[in-house]
C-alpha positions in Angstrom: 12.5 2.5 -2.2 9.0 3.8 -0.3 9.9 7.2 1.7 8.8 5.6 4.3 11.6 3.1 4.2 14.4 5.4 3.7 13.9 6.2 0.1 14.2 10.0 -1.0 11.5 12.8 -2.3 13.4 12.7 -5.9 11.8 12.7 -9.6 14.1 8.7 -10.1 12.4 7.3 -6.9 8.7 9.0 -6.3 5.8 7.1 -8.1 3.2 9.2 -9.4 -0.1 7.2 -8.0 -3.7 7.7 -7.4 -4.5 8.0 -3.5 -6.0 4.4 -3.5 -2.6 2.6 -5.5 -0.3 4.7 -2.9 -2.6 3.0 0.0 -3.0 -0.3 -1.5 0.8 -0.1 -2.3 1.7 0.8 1.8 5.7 1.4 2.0 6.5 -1.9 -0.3 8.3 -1.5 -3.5 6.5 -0.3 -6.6 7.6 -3.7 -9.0 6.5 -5.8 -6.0 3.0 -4.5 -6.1 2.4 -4.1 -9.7 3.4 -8.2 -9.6 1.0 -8.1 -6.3 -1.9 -7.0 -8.5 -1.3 -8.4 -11.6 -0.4 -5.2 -13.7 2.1 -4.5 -16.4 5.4 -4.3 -14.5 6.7 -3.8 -18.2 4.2 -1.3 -19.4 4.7 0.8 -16.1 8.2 1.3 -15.9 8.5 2.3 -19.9 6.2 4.9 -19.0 7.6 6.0 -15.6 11.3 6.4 -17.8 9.3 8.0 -20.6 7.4 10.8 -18.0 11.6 11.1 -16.3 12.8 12.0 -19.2 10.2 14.3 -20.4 10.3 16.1 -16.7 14.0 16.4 -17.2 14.4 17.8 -20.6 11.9 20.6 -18.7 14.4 21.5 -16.0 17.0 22.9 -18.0 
């Protein structure tokens, strides 16, 4: 859920983006714009699980 919309500033629900994906997504949610534009939906979220994981073996 977008920050904007209620969501929270934590590592499950912030999207790492470039500044022109975070403008061209606005405060909608990140599946909806990746089927929006046409991108991997698929490829995107393996790697967003992939990146949580990695971040959270690093915080113990």
């Amino acid at each position: 859920m977008p920050v904007s919309r209620g969501g929270r500033y934590t590592l499950g629900n912030v999207v790492p983006a470039c500044a022109s994906c975070n403008a061209s997504k606005h405060n909608t949610e990140v599946t909806g714009w990746l089927r929006r534009k046409k991108l991997d939906e698929r490829a995107f979220l393996e790697r967003h699980a992939l990146i949580l994981r990695e971040l959270g073996a690093h915080q113990d």
